[in-house]
Backbone bond lengths (Angstrom), bond angles and torsions (degrees), N, CA, C in turn:
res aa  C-N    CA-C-N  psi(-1)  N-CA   C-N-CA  omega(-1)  CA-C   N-CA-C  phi
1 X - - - 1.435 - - 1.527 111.03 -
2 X 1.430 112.94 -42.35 1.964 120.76 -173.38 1.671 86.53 -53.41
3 X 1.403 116.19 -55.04 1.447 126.07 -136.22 1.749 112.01 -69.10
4 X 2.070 101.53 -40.24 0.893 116.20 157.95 1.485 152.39 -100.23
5 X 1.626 79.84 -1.63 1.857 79.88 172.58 1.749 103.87 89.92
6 X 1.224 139.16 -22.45 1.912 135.78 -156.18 1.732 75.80 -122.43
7 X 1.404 112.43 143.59 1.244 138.85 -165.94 1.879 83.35 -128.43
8 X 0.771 125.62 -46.09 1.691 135.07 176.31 1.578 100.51 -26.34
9 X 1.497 121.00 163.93 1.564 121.76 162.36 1.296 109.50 -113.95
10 X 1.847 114.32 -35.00 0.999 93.77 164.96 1.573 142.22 -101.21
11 X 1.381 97.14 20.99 1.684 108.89 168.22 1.402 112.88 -92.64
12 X 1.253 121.18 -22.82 1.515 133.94 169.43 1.639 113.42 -61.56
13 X 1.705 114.56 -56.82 1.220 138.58 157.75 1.829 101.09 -22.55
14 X 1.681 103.53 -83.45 1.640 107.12 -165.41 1.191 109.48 -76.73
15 X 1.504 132.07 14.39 1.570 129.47 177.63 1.931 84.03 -114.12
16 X 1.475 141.05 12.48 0.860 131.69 153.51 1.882 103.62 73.27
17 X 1.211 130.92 43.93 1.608 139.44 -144.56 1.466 100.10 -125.82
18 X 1.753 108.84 -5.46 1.539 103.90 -163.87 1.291 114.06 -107.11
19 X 1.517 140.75 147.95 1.199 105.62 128.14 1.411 148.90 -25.62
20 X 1.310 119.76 163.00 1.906 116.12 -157.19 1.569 78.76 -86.78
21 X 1.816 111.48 -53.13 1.909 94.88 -164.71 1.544 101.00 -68.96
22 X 1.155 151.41 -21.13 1.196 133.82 -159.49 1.840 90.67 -94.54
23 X 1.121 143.93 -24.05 1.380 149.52 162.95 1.874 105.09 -50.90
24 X 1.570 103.56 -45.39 1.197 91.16 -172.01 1.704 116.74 -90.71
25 X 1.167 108.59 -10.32 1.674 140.01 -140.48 2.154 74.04 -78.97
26 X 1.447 100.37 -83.46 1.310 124.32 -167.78 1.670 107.55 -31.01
27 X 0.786 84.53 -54.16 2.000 86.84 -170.03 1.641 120.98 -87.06
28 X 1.199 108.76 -12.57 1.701 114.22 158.06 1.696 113.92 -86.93
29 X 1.636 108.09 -9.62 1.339 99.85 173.56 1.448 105.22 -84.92
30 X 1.415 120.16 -27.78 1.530 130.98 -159.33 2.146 89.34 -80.29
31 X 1.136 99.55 -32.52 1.430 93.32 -165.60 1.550 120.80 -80.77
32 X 1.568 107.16 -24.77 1.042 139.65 140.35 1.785 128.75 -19.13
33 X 1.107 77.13 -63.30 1.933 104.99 170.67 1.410 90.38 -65.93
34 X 0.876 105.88 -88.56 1.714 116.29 -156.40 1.704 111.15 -38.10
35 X 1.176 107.16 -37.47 1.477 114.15 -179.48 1.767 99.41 -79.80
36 X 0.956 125.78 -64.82 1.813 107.43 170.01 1.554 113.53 -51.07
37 X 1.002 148.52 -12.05 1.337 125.67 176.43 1.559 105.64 -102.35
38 X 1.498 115.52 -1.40 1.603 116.15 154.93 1.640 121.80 -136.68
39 X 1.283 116.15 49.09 1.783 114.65 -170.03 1.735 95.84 -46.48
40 X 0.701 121.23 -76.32 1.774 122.80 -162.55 1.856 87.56 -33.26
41 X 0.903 116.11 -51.74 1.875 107.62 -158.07 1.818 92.10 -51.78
42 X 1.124 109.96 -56.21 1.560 113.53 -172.71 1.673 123.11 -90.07
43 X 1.706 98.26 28.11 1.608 102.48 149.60 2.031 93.52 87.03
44 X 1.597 105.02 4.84 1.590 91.06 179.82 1.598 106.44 -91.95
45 X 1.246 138.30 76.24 0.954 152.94 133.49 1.972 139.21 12.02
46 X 1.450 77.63 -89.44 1.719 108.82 -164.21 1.342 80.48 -107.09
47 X 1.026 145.45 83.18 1.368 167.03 146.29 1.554 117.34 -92.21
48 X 1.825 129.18 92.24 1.188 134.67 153.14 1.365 117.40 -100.59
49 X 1.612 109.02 107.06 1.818 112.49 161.76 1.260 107.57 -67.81
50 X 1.448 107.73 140.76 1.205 141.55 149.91 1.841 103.53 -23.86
51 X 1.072 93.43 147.98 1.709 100.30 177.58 1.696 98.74 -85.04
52 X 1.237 121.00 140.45 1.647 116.18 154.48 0.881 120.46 -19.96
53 X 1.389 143.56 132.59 1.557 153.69 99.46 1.349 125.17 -4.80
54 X 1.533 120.95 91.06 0.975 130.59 -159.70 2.176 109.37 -58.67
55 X 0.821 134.83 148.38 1.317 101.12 -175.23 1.398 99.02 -172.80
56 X 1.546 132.07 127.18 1.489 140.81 -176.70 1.429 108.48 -105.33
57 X 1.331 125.08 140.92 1.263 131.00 162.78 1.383 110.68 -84.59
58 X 1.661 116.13 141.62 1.057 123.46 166.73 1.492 111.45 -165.31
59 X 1.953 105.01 136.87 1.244 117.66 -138.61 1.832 82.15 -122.61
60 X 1.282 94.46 123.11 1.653 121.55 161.70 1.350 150.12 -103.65
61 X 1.094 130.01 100.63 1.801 140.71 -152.99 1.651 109.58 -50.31
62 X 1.420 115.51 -13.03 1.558 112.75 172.88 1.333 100.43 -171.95
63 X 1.447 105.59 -159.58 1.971 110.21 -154.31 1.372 98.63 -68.35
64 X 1.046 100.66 159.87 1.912 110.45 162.88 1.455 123.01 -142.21
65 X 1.132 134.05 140.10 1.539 136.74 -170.90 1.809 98.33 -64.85
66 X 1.455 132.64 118.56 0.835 115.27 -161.76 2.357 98.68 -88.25
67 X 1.220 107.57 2.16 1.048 127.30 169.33 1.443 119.97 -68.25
68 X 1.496 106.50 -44.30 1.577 111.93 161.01 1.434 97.70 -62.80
69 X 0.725 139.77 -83.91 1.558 142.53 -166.40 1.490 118.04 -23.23
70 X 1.332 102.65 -43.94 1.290 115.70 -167.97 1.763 111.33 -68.37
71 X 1.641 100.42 -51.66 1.296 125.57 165.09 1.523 113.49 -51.70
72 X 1.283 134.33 -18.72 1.540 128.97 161.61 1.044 125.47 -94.97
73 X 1.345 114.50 -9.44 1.527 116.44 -174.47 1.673 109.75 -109.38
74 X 1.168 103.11 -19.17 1.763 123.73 173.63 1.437 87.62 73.31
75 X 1.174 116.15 65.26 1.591 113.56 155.66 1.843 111.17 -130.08
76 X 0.927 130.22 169.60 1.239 134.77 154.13 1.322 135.98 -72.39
77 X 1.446 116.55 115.73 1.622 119.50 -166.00 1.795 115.60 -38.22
78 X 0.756 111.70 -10.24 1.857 125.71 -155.57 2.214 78.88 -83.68
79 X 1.832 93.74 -62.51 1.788 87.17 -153.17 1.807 86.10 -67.79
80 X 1.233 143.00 -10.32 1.542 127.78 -174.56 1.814 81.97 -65.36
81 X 1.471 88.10 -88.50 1.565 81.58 -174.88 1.583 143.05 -12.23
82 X 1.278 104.20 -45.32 1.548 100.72 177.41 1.441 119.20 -79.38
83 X 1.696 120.74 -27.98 0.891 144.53 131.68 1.444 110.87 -4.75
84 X 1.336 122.56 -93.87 1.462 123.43 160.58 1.663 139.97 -30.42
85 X 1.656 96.45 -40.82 1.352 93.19 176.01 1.194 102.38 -89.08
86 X 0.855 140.88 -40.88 1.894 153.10 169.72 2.077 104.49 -22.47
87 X 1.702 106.84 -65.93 1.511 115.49 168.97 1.673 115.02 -65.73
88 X 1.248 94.66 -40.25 1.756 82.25 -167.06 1.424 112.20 -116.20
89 X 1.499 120.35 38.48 1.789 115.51 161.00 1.119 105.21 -59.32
C-alpha cells in the first residue's frame, strides 16, 4: 500500500501489487464467507458439525511449558497451542 499509494485489494490485485498467496489467500476467505451464510444455495446439504470442543480457561501468573500442560490434560501440544492462538489473536 506505502509503495503504491491504493489501500483497495482489489485495485492492488489488477495493478498486479500482490503477492501470488496473498492474491489467492483474500478471495477464498471472502468465498468462504459467502458459502457459510448460504450452504444449501451451493449444494452443501448433508452437512454435520462437529460437536464443540470441550475447553476450560485457566489463567497463570508466569510462563509455563506448554508440554507440561499437554501431559496433564492428555492432549497433544499442537491442540494446546491452537487453543491459545485461537482465544488470544
Amino acid at each position: 500500500m506505502q509503495r503504491t499509494g491504493y489501500a483497495d485489494f482489489w485495485e492492488l490485485y489488477r495493478r498486479n501489487n500482490l503477492p501470488q498467496e496473498t492474491k489467492n489467500y483474500v478471495p477464498i476467505i471472502l468465498a468462504a464467507a459467502i458459502i457459510a451464510k448460504n450452504p444449501v444455495h451451493y449444494g452443501l446439504t448433508d452437512i454435520n458439525a462437529d460437536p464443540p470442543v470441550a475447553a476450560d480457561t485457566v489463567t497463570v501468573n508466569g510462563s509455563i511449558d506448554l508440554r507440561l500442560v499437554a501431559d496433564i490434560v492428555n492432549v497433544p501440544v499442537q491442540q494446546i497451542a491452537v487453543s491459545i492462538r485461537a482465544c488470544c489473536a
